[in-house]
N, C-alpha and C positions, 0 to 999 in steps of 0.2 A: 589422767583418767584413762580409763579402757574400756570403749565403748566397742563393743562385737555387735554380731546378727547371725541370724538364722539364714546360714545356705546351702543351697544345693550339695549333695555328697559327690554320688559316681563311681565307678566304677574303678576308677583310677586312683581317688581320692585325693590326691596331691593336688589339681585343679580347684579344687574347692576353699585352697589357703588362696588361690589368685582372685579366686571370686570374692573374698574378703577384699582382699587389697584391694579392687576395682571400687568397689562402694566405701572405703578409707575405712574399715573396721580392723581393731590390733585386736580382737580374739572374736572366733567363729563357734558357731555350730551346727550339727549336722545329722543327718541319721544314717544308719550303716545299712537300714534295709528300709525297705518301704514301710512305711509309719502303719498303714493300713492292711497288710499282710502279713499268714504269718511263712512265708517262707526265708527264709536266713538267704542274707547274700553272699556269696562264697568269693573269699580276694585271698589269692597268693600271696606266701609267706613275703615275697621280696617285695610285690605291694606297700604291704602294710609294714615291713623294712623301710620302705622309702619315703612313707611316710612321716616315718618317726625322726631318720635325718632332719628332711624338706621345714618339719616343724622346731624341730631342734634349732637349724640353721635361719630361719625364716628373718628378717630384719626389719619386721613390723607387726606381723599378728605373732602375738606372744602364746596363748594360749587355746586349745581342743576341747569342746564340749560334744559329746552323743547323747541325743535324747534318744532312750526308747521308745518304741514302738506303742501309737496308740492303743494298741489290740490289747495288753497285758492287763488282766486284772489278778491282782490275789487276793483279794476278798470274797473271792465268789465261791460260792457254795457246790456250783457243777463241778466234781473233780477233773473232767475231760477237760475243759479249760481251766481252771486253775496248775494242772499239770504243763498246762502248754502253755501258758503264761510265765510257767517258773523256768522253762525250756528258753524262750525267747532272752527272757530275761538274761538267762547264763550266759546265749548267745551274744546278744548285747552288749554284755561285759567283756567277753571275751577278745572280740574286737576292738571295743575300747582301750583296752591294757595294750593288744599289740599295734597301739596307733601309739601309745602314750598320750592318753587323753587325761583332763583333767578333769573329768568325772563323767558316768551318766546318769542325766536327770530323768526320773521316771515320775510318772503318775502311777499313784498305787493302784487303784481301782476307787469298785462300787462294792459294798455291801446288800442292797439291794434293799436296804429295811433291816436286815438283821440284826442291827444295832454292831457300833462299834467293840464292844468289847468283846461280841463273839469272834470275830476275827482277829485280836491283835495276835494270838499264839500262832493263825496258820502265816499270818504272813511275815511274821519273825522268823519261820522256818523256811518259808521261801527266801528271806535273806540270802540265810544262814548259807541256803543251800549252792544259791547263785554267787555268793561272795567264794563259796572253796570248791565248788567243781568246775567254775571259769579257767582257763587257760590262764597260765600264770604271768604275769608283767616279765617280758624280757627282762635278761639283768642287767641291772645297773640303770633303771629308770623307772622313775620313783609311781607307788601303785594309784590304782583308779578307783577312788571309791564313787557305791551309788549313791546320788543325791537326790532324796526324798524333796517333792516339789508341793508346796502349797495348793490344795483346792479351791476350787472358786465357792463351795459351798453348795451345789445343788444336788439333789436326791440326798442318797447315801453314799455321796462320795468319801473317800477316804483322805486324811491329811486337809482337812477344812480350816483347822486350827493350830496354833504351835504345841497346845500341849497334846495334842493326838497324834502329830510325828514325835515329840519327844517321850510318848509310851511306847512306842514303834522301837525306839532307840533301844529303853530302855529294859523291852525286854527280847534285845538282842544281848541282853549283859552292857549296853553302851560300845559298842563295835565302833572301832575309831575308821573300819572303813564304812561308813556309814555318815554321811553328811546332810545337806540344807541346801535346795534354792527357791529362795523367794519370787514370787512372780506379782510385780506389781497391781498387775488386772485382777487378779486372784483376789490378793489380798483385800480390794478396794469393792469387789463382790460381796466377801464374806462378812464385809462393812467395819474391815479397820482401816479407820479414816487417820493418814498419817501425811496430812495436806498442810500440817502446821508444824513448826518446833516439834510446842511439847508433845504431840502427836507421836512423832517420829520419835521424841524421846521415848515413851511409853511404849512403842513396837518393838524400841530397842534391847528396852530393859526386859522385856517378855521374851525373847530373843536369848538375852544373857541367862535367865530365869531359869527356862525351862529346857531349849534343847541346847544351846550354848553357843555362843559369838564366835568360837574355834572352829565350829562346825559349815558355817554358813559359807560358801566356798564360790557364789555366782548369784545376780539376779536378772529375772525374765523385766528388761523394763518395756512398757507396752500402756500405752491409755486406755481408754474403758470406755463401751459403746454403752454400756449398761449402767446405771445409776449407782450410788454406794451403798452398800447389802442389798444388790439386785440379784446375789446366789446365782449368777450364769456368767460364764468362759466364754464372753466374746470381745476379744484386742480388736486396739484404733489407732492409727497412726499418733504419733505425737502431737499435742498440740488440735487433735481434730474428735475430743471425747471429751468425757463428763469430770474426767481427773486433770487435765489441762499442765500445761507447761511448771505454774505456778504449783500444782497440787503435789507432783514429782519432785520440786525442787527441794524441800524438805529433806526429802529419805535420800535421794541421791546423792546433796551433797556434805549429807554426817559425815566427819573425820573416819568413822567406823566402815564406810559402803564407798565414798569416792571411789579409791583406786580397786574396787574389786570388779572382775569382770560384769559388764553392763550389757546383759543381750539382747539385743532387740529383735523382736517375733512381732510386729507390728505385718500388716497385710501389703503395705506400698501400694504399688496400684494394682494391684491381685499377684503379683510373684513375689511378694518378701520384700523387704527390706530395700530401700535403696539408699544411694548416697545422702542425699538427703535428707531421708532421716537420722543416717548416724548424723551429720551437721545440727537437726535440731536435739537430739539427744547432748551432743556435746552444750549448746547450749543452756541447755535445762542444769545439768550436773554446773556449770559454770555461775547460774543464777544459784543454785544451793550453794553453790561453795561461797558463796557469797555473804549465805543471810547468815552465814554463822564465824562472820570478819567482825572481830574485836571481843569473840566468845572465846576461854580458853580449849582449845582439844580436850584437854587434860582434866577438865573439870567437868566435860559433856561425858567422856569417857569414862571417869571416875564414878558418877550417878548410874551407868550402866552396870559398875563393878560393885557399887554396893548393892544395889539391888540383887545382883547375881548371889552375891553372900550370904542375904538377910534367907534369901530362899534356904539356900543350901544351909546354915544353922539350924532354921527351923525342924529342914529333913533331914537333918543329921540327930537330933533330938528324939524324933521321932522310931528312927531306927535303931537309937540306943535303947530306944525304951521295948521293943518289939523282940529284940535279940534276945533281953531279959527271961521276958515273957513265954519265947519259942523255944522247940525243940531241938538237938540240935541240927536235924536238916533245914531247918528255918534260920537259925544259926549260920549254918553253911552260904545259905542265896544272898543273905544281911552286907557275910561276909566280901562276897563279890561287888555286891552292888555297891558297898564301901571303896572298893579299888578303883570302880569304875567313877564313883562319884571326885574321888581322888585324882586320875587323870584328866575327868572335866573340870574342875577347878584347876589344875596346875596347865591345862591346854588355854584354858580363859587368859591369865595370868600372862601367857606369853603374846598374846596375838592383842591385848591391851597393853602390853610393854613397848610391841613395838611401835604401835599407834601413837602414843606417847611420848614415844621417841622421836619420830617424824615431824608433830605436830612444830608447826613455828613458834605456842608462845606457849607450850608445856616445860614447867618446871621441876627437876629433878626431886627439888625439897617434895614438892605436892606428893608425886610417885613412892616417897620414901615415907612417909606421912598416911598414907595407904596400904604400905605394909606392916608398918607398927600395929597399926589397927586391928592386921587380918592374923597379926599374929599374940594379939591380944586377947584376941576373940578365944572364948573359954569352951566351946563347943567343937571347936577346929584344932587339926597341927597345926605344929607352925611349918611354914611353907622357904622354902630356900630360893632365893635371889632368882631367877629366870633371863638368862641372858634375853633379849629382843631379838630370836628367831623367826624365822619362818613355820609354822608346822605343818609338817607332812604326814601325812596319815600313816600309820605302821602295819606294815603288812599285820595279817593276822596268820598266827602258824596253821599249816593243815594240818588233822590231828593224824596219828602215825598209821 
């Protein structure tokens, strides 16, 4: 398992991988400027050079998370900050590439009332924007994408649900630097209750569905002072909230979420995190892994995968039938969205292979038996073998 937390940055940065180590966390996170400002922190190149070694070399915290700054909103309608949200954001990023961070997690914003779909286009453009005028990932170290973080539900916040960041996604074109982190207080706000199995099966398969299992790259785990769909962002220590040890065990210890980075943002005794909570979070992840001894990986993983398919069949129907019907600039977008629906299906594909792989009592037949089916399927190509990769998110070209 890889249980993180939220610590302290600085000015130096390299100190903040030791701050991990002191409280037993194998992946951190951190903010590059004051969460509450918008002035950018400024660190020399050989800094953030040293950085990138220090964590390269580190021989316990494996992985870098930067959350942006809470000030960013790009849903909002004042262009004055919308603008300088999109600026921060760049900023953000930028820094994160030359740490070699493994993503940063943003809150999109507020809408204020205006309803969600008024804004999905501007802030597909501030993606867009911040994904190719960031400073570019030193070479030869692999890129940062940002990862869209779960709302807790209150006002008009933005990303309340998964299919609201997977329209986010999707009309980026499906941007593979563009990712997922779950925040368990979030979600348990917004009142998806995943305190049981099928719970947690059901978040999963909604997960695979809509913005995809490939995508999901971290989660915020933290207990809930708030009740379940109380629509308000307030974390509790583990073990001391309304979601409890028991209610986490579930989602933490699916074959699909164990070993992915586990962050804890929980308050400690008002400075973050302490040793002791990674101990009960190890814990917790320990009691999941547990309730799902003598289930096969392979067959929990499998339910996630056809459900991912049934969806995409459907929208694959769909878009046959609209390509028909359109012109051909409509034609042209179909088109796209076709490719991109193509790399999330075949990104699914890998990141469930290797799951499967790992798993102790997943069966090759089963696997093989899975893809007969998807290649069966009359609505779909057929799809080629998928070595059990890692994926890495693909830079995206700047256009010339």
């Amino acid at each position: 398992m890889n249980i993180g937390a939220h610590v302290r940055g600085g000015g130096k940065l390299v100190p903040s991988l030791e701050a991990g180590v002191e409280i037993g966390a194998t992946s951190i996170q951190v903010f590059v400027q004051s969460p509450r400002m918008w002035k950018p922190s400024q660190y020399a190149p050989d800094v953030l050079a040293a950085y990138r070694d220090a964590q390269a070399a580190h021989p316990s915290v494996r992985q870098t998370f930067c959350h942006a700054t809470y000030l960013i909103n790009l849903a909002s309608a004042d262009r004055e900050l919308y603008e300088k949200s999109v600026a921060c954001l760049t900023s953000n990023l930028s820094v994160a590439r030359a740490m070699a961070a493994s993503g940063v997690v943003l809150h999109v914003g507020s809408h204020k009332g205006a309803g969600f779909e008024e804004v999905v286009k501007q802030i597909a453009e501030a993606f867009e924007r911040a994904l190719d005028d960031a400073a570019p990932t030193p070479d030869g170290w692999p890129d940062c994408p940002i990862l869209i973080e779960n709302a807790a539900g209150a006002g008009g916040t933005v990303g309340r649900s998964l299919d609201e960041i997977a329209a986010l996604i999707d009309a980026c074109g499906g941007d593979e630097r563009l990712g997922l982190c779950i925040d368990t207080q979030h979600l348990w706000a917004s009142g998806v209750d995943y305190s049981s199995v099928s719970g947690t099966q059901a978040l999963l398969d909604d997960v695979a569905s809509s913005v995809g299992v490939e995508r999901l790259a971290c989660l915020h785990l933290n207990d809930s002072k708030i009740e379940l769909g109380g629509n308000r962002d307030r974390h509790a220590n583990i073990g001391e909230g309304t979601i409890g040890p028991m209610g986490l065990a579930p989602l933490v210890g699916h074959p699909l979420i164990r070993e992915l980075p586990l962050l804890l943002e929980v308050p400690g005794d008002g400075d973050g995190p302490r040793a002791q909570d990674v101990i009960a979070a190890r814990q917790v992840v320990a009691t999941g892994v547990a309730l799902y001894d003598g289930t096969s990986s392979s067959a929990l993983v499998g339910k996630t995968v056809r459900a991912a398919k049934v969806t995409t069949v459907k929208e694959s129907a769909k878009a046959s039938k609209a390509v028909k019907a359109s012109k051909t600039t409509q034609v042209t977008k179909a088109t796209k969205s076709t490719k991109a629906t193509k790399v999330s299906k075949t990104a699914k594909a890998t990141k469930v292979s290797k799951v499967i792989k790992t798993a102790k009592t997943a069966k090759t037949t089963k696997v093989a038996k899975i893809d007969k089916t998807t290649k069966a399927a009359k609505t779909t190509k057929a799809h080629k073998t998928v070595t059990p990769t890692k994926v890495t998110p693909v830079k995206k070209a700047k256009k010339p």
